[in-house]
C-alpha positions as CSV (number, residue, x, y, z in Angstrom):
1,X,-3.7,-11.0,-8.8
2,X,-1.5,-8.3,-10.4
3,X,-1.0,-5.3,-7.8
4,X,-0.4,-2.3,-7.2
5,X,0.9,-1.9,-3.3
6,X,1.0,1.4,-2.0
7,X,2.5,2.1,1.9
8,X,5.1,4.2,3.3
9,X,5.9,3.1,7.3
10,X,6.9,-0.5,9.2
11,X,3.3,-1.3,10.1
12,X,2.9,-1.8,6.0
13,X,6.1,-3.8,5.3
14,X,4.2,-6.9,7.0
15,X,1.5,-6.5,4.6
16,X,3.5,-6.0,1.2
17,X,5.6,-8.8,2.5
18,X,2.9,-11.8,2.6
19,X,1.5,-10.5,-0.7
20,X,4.7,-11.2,-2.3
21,X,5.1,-14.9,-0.4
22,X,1.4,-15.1,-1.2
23,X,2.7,-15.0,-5.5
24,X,0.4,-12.0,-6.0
25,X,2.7,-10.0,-8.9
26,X,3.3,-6.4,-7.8
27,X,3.0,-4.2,-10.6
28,X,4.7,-1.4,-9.1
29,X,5.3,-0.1,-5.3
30,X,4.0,3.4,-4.2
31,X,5.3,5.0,-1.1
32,X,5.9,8.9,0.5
33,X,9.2,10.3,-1.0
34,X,12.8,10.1,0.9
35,X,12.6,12.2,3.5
36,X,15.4,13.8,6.1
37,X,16.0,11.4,9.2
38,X,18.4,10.7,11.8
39,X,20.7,13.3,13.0
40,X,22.1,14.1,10.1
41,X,18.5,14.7,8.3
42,X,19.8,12.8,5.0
43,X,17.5,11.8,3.1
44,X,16.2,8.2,3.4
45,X,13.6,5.9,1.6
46,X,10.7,4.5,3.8
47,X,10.6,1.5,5.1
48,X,8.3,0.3,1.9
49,X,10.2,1.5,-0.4
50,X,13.3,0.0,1.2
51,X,11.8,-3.4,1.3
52,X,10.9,-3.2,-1.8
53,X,14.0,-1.6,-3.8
54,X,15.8,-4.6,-2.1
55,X,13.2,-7.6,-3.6
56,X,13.2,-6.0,-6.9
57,X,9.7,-4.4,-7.1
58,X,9.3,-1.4,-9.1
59,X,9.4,1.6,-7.1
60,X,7.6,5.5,-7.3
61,X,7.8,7.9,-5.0
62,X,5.2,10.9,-6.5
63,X,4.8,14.0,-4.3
64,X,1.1,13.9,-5.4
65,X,-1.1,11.0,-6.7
66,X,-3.5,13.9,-7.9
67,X,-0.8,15.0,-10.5
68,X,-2.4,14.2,-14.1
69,X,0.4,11.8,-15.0
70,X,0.9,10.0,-11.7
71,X,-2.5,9.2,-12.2
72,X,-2.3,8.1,-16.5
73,X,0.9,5.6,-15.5
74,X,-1.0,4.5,-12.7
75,X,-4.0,3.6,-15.5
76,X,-2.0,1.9,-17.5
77,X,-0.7,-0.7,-15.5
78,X,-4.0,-2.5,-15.9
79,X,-4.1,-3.9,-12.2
80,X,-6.5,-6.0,-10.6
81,X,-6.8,-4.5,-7.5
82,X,-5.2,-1.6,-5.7
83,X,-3.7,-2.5,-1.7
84,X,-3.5,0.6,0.3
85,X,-2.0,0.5,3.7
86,X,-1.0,3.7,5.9
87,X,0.3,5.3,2.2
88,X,0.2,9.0,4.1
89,X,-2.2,10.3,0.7
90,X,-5.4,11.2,-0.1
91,X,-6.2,9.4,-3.3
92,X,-8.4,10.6,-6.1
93,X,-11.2,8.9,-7.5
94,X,-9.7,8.5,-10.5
95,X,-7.1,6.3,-9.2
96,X,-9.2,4.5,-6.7
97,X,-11.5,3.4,-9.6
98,X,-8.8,2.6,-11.8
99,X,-8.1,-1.0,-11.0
100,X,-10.4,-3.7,-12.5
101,X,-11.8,-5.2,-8.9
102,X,-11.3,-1.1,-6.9
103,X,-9.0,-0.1,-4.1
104,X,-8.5,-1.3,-0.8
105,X,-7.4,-0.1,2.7
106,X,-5.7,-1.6,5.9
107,X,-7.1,0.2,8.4
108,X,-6.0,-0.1,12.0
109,X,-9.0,0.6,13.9
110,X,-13.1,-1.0,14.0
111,X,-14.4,1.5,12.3
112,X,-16.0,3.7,12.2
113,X,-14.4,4.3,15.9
114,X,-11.0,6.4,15.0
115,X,-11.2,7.1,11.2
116,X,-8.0,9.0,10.4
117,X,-4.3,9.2,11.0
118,X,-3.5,8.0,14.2
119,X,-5.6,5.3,14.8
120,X,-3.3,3.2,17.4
121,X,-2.0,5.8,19.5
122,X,-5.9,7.0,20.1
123,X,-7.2,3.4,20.9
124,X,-4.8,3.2,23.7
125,X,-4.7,7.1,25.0
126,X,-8.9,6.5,25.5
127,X,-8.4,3.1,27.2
128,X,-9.9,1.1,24.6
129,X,-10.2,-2.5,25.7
130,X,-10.5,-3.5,22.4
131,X,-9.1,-2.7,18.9
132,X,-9.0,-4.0,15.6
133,X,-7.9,-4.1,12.0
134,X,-10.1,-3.9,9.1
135,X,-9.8,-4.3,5.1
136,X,-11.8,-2.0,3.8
137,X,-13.2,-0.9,0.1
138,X,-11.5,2.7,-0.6
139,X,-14.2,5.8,-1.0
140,X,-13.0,9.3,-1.7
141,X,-14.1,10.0,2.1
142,X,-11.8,9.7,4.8
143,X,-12.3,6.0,5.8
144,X,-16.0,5.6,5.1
145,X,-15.7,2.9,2.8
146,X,-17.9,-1.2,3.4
147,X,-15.7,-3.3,5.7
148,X,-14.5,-6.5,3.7
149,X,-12.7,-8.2,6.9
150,X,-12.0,-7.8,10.3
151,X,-9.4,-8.9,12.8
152,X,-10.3,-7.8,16.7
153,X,-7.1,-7.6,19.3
154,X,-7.5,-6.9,23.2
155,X,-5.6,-4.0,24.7
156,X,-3.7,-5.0,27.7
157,X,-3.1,-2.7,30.6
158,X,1.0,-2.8,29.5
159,X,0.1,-2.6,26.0
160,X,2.0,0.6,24.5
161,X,1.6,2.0,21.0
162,X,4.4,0.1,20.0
163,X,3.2,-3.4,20.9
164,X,-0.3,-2.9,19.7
165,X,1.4,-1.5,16.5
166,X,3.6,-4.8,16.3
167,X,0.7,-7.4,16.8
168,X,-1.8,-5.6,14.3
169,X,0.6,-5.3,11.8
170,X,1.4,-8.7,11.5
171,X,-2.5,-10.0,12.0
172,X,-3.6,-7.6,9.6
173,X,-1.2,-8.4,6.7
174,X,-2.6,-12.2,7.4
175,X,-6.7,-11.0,7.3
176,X,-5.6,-8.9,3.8
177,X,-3.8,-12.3,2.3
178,X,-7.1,-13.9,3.3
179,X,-9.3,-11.4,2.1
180,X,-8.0,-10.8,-1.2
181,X,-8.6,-14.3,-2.9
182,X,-12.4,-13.5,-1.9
183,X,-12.0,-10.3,-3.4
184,X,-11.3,-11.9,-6.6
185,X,-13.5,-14.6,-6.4
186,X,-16.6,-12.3,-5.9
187,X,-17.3,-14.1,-2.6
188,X,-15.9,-11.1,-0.1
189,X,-19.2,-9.3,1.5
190,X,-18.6,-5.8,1.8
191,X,-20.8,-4.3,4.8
192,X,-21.4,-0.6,5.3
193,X,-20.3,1.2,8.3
194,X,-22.1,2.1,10.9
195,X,-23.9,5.9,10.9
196,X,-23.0,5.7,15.1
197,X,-20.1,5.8,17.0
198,X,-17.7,7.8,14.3
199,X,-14.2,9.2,15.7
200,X,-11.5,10.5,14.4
201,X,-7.8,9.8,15.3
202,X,-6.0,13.1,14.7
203,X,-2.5,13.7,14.2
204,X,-0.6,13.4,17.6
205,X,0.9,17.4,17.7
206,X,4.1,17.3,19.9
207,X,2.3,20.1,22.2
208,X,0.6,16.6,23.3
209,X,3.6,15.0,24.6
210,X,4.2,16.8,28.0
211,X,2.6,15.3,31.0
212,X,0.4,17.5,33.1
213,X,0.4,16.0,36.4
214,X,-2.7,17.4,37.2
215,X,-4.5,15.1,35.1
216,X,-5.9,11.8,36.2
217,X,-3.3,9.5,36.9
218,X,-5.0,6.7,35.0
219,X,-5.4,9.1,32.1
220,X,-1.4,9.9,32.6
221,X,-0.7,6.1,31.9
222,X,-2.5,5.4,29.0
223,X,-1.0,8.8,27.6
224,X,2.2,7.4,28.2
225,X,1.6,4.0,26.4
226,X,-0.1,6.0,23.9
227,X,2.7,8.0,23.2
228,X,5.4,5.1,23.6
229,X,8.0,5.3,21.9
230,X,7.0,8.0,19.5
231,X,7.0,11.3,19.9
232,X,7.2,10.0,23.9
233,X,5.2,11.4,26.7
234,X,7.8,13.6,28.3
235,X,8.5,15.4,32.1
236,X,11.0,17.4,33.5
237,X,13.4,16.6,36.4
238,X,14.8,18.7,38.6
239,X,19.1,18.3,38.8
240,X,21.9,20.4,40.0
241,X,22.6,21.5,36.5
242,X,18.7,22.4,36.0
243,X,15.6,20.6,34.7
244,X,16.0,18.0,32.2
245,X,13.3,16.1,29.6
246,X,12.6,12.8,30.3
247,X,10.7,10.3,28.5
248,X,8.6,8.1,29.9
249,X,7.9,4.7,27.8
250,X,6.1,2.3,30.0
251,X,4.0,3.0,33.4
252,X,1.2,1.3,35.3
253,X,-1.6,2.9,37.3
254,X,-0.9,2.3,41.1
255,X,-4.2,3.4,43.6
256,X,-1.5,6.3,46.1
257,X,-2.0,9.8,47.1
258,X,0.1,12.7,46.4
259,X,0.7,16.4,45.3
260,X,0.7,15.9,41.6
261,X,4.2,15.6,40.1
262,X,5.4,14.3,43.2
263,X,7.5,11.2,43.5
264,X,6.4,9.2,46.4
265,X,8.4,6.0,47.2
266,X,12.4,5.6,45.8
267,X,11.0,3.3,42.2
268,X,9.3,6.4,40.8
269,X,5.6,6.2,41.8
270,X,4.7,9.9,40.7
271,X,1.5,11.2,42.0
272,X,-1.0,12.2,39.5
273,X,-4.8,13.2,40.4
274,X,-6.9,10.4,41.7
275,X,-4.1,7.9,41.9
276,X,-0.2,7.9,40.9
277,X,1.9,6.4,38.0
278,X,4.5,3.8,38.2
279,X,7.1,4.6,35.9
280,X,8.8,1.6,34.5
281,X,10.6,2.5,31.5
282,X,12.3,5.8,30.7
283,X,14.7,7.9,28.5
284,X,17.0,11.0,30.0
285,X,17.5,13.4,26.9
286,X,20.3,12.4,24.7
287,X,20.4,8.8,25.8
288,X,19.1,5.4,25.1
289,X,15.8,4.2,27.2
290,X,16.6,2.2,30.2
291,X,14.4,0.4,32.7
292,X,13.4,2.7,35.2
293,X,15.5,0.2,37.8
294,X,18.7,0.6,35.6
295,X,17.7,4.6,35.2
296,X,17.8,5.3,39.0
297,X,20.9,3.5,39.4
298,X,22.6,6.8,37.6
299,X,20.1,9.6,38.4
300,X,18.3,8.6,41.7
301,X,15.2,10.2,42.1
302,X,14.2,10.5,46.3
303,X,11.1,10.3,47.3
304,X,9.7,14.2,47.2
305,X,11.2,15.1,44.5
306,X,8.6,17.3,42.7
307,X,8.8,16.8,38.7
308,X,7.6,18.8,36.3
C-alpha cells in the first residue's frame, strides 16, 4: 500500500518500523517539529522523524496540518491509506478523507475507556487490570471512530507506564501490520464504539506529580507507576542541608500502619492512608535513578523520618 505515516514519540517508531519491513512504500513521514530537549534545550527531531531521516523516508514537520497547503501536498500524494499513531495533531477532515481507503489511528487504550492524550499513564493511575490497543478508523471527533482491531494486555501489580508503554508499542505495531492488508482487501469489519463507559485521558499537568501522603496508599502506588519515569511522582526528604525532591519510580502496596509520610522500617516502607508504600526504585534530584537498596546505601533514610 502506498502510505502516508504520521507519529511523533518512541511508542510510534515500532509501528512505522514493521510497515517499512512489511514493503508498504511510505509516501512521506509526518511528525511534530524539532523541539528544545536536554539541558541544553537544542533543538532535536522526534524520535519518528529520526528514524525516518536515517532509512531515507521523506520527512515534514508542518506546525499545522490545518494550513491550506499542508493539506493540497498532502492531496497530492495520492495515498492509499493514511497511519496515524500518537502524531500530537488534530487533523482536519480534509486530510483524513483524503486517502483512497481513509485514515487510521493506533490508539493505546479499549475504547471508548480513555479517549485522549494520556491513555497509558491513566490505565495504570486507576488500577486498570486490563488494557489494550486498538486500530481504529479516524473521525474528526476525539477518538470516536469504529474499532478495526484489537489487542488486550494485563496490567501487572509492578507494571509502570514505562513497561505497559514498551509491550503495547510493540503488540500494537504487529495488530496494525495485520490489520492493514484487511483494510485493503475490504475484509477489515469496522465496529462502532460503545455509547457507555467513555473516559478521557487528560494531559498529566506536573501539579500531578507530588505525592500527598494522605491519599490512599494503594492509590499512592499506582500513581507512582503511573507516573514512572515521566514527569515522575515526586516527595521531599528531609537532610541537613534541607528538603530535597525525590522521585519515586517503582513501589508496591504493603498492608502497615502509620502517620502518613512516615517511613516505617529501614527499606523505605512509607505510610500512606489505609496501608503504606514500598519504595523500590528512586531518583535524588540531579542524579540517575538507583534501586532503592543502592539509594539508601548513600542517603539512609531511618525509620521515622517524616517525608514530605
Amino acid at each position: 500500500m502506498r502510505l502516508a505515516f504520521l507519529g511523533t514519540p518512541d511508542f510510534a517508531v515500532a509501528a512505522l518500523k514493521r510497515l517499512v519491513e512489511a514493503g508498504h512504500e511510505i509516501a512521506a513521514v509526518y511528525s511534530q517539529p524539532p523541539a528544545p530537549r536536554g539541558r541544553g534545550q537544542d533543538l532535536r527531531p522526534s524520535p519518528v522523524q529520526a528514524y525516518a531521516t536515517d532509512h531515507g523516508l521523506p520527512v515534514r514537520t508542518p506546525a499545522s496540518m490545518r494550513d491550506a497547503a499542508e493539506i493540497a501536498a498532502f492531496r497530492a500524494l495520492g495515498l492509499d491509506a493514511a497511519v496515524v499513531v500518537a502524531f500530537g495533531q488534530i487533523l482536519p477532515n480534509e486530510v483524513l478523507e483524503a486517502p483512497r481507503l481513509g485514515s487510521f489511528n493506533l490508539h493505546g487504550s479499549l475504547l471508548p475507556r480513555w479517549r485522549g492524550a494520556a491513555p497509558i499513564q491513566r490505565a495504570v493511575m486507576a488500577g486498570d487490570p486490563v488494557t489494550g490497543v486498538q486500530v481504529m478508523r479516524l473521525t474528526e471527533g476525539l477518538d470516536e471512530g469504529p474499532i478495526l482491531a484489537t489487542e488486550t494486555l494485563r496490567i501487572g501489580p509492578l507494571d509502570t507506564a514505562q513497561t505497559v508503554h514498551d509491550r503495547m508499542a510493540e503488540a500494537g505495531a504487529a495488530l496494525l501490520a495485520r490489520t492493514l492488508p484487511l483494510i485493503e482487501a475490504g475484509e477489515a469489519r469496522e465496529t462502532p464504539q460503545a455509547e457507555d463507559g467513555v473516559t478521557y485521558a487528560k494531559k498529566i499537568r506536573a501539579k500531578e506529580a507530588r505525592i500527598d501522603w494522605t491519599r490512599p496508599a494503594a492509590e499512592i502506588d499506582r500513581k507512582i507507576r503511573g507516573l514512572a519515569p515521566y514527569p515522575g511522582a515526586w516527595f521531599e526528604l528531609p537532610t541537613d542541608k534541607g528538603p530535597v525532591r525525590v522521585k519515586a519510580l517503582l513501589s508496591t502496596f504493603e498492608d502497615a500502619d502509620g502517620a502518613p509520610g512516615q517511613v516505617l522500617d529501614d527499606r523505605l516502607l512509607v505510610a500512606g492512608a489505609e496501608g503504606a508504600v514500598r519504595l523500590l526504585r528512586v531518583q535524588r534530584e540531579g542524579r540517575g535513578a538507583q534501586d532503592a537498596e543502592l539509594f539508601l546505601r548513600g542517603s539512609p533514610v531511618t525509620p521515622g523520618t517524616q517525608l514530605g
